[in-house]
PAKEMI-774322 format. One record per residue: residue number from 1; x, y, z negated of N, C-alpha, C in turn. Coordinates in nm, 2 decimals, padded with zeros to 4 digits, always signed. Layout:
[NUM,[X,Y,Z],[X,Y,Z],[X,Y,Z]]
...
This chain:
[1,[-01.02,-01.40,+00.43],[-01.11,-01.51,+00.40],[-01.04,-01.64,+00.37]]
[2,[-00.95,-01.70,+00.47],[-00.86,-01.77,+00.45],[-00.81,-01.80,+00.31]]
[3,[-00.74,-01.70,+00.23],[-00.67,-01.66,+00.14],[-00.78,-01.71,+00.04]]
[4,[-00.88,-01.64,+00.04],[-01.00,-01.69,-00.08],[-01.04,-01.77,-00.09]]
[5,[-01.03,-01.85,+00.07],[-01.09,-02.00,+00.04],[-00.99,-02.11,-00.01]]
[6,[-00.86,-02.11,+00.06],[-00.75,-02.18,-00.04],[-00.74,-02.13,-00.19]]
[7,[-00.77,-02.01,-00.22],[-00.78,-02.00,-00.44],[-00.90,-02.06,-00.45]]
[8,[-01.00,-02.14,-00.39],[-01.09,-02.15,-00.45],[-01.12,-02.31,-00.39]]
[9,[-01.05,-02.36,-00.33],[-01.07,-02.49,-00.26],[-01.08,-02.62,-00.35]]
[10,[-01.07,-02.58,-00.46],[-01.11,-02.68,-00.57],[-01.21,-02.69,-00.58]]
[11,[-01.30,-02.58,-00.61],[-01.46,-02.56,-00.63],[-01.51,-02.56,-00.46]]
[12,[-01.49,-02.49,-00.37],[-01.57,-02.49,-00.23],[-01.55,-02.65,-00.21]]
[13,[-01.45,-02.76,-00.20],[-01.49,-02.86,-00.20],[-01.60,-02.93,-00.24]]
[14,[-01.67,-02.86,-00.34],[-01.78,-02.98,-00.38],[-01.90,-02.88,-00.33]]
[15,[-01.92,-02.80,-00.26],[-02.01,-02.68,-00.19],[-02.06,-02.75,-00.04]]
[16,[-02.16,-02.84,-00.03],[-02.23,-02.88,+00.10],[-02.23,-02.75,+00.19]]
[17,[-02.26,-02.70,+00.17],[-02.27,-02.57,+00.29],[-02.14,-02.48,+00.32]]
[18,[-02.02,-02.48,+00.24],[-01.90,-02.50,+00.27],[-01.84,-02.59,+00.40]]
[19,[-01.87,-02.70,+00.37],[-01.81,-02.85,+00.40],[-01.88,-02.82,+00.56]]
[20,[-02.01,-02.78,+00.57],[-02.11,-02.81,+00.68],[-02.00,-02.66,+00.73]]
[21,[-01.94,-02.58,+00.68],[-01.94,-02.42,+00.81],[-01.80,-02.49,+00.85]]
[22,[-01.72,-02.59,+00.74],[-01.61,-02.60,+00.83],[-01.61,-02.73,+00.94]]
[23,[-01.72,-02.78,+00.93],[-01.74,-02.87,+01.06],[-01.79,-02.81,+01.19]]
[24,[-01.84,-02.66,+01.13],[-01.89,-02.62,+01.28],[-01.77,-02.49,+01.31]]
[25,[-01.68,-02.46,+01.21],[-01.59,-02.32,+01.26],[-01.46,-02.44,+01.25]]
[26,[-01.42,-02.54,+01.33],[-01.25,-02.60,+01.34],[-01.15,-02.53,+01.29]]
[27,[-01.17,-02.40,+01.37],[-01.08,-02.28,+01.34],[-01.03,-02.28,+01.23]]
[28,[-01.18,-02.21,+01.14],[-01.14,-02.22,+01.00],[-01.06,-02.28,+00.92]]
[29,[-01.12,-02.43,+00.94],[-01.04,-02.54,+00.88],[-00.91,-02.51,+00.89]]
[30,[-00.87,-02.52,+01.00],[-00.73,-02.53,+01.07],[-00.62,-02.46,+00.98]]
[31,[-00.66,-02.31,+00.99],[-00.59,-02.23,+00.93],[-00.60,-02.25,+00.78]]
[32,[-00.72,-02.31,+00.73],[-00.68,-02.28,+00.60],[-00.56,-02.41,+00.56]]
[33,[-00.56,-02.57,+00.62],[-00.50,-02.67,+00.66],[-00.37,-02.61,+00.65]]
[34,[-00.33,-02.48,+00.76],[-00.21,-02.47,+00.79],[-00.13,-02.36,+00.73]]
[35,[-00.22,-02.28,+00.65],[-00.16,-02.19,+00.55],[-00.05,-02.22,+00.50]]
[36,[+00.08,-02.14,+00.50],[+00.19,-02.19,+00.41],[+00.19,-02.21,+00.28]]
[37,[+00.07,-02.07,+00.23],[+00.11,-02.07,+00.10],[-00.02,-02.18,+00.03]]
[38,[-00.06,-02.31,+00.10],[-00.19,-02.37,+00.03],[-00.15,-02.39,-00.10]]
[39,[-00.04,-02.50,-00.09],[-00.01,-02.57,-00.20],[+00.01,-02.49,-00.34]]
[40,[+00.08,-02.39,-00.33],[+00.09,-02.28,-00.39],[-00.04,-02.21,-00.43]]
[41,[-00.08,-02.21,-00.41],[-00.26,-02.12,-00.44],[-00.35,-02.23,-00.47]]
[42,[-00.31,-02.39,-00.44],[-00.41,-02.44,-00.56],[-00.34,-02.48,-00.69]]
[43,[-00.22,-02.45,-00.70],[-00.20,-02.47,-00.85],[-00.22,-02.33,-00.96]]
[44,[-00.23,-02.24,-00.88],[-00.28,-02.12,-00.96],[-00.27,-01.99,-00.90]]
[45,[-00.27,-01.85,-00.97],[-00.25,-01.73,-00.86],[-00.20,-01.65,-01.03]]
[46,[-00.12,-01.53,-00.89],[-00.10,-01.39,-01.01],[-00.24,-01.32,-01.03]]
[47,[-00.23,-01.30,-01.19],[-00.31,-01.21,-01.24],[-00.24,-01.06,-01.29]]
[48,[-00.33,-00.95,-01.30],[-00.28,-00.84,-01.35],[-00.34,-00.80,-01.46]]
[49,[-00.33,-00.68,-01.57],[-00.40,-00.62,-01.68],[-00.51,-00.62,-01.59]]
[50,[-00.51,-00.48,-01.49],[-00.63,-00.44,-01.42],[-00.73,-00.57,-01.34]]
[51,[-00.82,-00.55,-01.28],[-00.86,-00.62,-01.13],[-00.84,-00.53,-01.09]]
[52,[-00.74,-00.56,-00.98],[-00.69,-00.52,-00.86],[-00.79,-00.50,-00.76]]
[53,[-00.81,-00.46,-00.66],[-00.86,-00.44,-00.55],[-00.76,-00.53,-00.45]]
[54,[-00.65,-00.54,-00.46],[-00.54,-00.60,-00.36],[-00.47,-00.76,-00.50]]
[55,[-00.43,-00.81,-00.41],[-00.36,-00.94,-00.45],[-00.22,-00.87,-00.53]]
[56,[-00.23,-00.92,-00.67],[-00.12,-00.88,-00.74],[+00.01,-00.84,-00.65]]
[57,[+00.10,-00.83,-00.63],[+00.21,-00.86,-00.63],[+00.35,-00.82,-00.71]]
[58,[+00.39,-00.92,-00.80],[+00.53,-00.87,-00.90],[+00.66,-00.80,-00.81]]
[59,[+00.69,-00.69,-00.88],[+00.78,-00.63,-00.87],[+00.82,-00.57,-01.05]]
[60,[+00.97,-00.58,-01.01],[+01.06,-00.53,-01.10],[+00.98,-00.38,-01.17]]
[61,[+01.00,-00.38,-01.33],[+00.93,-00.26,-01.39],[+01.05,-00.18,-01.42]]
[62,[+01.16,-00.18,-01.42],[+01.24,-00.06,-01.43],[+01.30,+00.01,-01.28]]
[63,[+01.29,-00.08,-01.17],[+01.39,+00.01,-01.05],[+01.25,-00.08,-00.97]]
[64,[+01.13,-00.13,-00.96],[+01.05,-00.10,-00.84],[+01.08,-00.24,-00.75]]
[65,[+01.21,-00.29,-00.74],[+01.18,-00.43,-00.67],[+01.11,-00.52,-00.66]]
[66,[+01.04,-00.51,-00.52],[+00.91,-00.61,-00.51],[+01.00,-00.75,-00.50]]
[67,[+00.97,-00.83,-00.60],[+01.03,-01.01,-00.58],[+00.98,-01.08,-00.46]]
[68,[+01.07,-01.11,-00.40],[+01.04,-01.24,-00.29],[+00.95,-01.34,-00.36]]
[69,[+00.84,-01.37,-00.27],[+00.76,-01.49,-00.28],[+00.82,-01.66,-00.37]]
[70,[+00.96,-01.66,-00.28],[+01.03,-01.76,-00.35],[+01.10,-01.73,-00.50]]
[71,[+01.13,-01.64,-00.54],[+01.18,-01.58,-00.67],[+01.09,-01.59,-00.76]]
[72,[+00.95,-01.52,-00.73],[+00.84,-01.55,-00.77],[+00.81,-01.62,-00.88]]
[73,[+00.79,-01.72,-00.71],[+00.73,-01.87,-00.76],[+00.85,-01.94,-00.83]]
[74,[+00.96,-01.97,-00.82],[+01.04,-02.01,-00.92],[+01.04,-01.94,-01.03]]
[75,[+01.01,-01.85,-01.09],[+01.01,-01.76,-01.25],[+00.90,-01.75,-01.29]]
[76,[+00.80,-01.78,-01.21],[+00.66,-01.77,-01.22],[+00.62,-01.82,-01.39]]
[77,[+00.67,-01.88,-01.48],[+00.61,-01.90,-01.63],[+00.71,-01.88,-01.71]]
[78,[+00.77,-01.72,-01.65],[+00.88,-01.69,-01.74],[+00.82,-01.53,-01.78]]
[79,[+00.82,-01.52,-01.93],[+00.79,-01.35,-01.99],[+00.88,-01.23,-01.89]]
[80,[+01.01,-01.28,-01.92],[+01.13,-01.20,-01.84],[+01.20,-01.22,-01.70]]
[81,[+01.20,-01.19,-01.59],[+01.27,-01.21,-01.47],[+01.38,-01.14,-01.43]]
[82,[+01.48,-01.20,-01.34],[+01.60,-01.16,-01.36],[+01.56,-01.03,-01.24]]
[83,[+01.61,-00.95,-01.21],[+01.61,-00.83,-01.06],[+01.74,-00.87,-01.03]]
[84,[+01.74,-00.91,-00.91],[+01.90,-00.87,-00.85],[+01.92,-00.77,-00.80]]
[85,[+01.82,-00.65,-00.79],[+01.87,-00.56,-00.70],[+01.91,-00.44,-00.82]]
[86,[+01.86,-00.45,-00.94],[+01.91,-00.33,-01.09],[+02.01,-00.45,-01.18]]
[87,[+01.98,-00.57,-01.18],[+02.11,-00.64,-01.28],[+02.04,-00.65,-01.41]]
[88,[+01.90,-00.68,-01.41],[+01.90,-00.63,-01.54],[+01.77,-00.77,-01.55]]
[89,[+01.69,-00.81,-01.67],[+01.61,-00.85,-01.69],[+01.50,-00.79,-01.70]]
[90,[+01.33,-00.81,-01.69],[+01.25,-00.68,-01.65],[+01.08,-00.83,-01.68]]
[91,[+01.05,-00.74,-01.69],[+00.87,-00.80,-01.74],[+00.80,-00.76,-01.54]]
[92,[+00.78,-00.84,-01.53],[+00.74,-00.83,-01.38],[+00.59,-00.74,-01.36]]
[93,[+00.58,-00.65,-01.30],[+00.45,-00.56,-01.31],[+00.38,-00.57,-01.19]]
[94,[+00.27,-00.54,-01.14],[+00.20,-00.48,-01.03],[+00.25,-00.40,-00.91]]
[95,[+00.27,-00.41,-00.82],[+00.30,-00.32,-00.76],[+00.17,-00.22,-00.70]]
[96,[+00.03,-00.28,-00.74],[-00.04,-00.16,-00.73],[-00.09,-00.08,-00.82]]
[97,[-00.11,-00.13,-00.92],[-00.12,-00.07,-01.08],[-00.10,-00.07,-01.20]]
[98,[+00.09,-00.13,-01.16],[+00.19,-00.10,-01.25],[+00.18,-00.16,-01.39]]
[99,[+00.02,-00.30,-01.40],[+00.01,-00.36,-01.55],[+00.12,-00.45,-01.51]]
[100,[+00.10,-00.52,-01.65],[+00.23,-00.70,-01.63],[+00.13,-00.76,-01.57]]
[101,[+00.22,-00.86,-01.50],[+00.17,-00.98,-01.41],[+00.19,-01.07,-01.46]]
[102,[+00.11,-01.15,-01.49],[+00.10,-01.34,-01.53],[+00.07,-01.48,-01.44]]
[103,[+00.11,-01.54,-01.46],[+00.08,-01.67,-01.37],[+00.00,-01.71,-01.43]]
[104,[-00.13,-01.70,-01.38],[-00.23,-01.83,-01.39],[-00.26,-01.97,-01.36]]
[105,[-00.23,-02.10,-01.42],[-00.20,-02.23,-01.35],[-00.35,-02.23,-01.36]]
[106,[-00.39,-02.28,-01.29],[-00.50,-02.42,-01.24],[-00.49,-02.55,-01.33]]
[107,[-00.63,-02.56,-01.36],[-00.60,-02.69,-01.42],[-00.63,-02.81,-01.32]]
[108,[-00.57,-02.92,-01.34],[-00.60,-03.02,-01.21],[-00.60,-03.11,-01.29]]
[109,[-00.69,-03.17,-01.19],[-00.80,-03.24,-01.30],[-00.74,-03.41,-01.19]]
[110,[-00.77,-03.55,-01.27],[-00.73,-03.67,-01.23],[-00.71,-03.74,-01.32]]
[111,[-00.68,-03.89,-01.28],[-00.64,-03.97,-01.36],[-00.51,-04.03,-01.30]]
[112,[-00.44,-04.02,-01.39],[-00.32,-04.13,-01.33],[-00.30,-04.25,-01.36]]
[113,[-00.34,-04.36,-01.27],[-00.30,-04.49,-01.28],[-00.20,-04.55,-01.27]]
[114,[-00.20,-04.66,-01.36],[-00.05,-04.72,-01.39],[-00.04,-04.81,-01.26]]
């Protein structure tokens, strides 16, 4: 739940009846507040060919290497990723149903004043 409400905390922000459950569940708040990955999930998330049932995760398409979180997100708007564990460059795939994976940014919306 956590998880869904930080990808989506751009839109549940302007949701009164959002706003009202997390004044009465603290909890909630808290965790979603203290998530590591917040920052990270509102500037966008992985996508796959399929919908998934499960949260993408990129791994290597010729030798299977699931990428660290941090690898990831640094390659994240790149076609090709490096594997350290085959040496080789590789189109990053699903590890549940083996489509390519893409970074979807978030648009973020503002003005920046001078």
């Amino acid at each position: 739940m956590v998880t869904a409400c930080i990808k989506n905390l751009t839109l549940l922000q302007k949701d009164d009846e959002f706003i009202s459950l997390l004044r009465e569940c603290g909890e909630l708040g808290a965790e979603i507040i203290g998530d590591k990955d917040l920052d990270r999930a509102l500037l966008g998330s992985w996508m796959c060919g399929r919908m998934c049932e499960k949260t993408p995760e990129p791994q290597c398409s010729d030798c299977g290497y699931q990428f660290f979180v941090d690898s990831a997100w640094n390659q994240r708007h790149l076609t090709h990723w490096w594997c350290s564990d085959c040496e080789e460059t590789t189109s990053p795939v699903c590890a549940h149903c083996e489509e390519v994976v893409e970074w979807v940014q978030r648009g973020i919306t503002g003005k920046i004043s001078a």
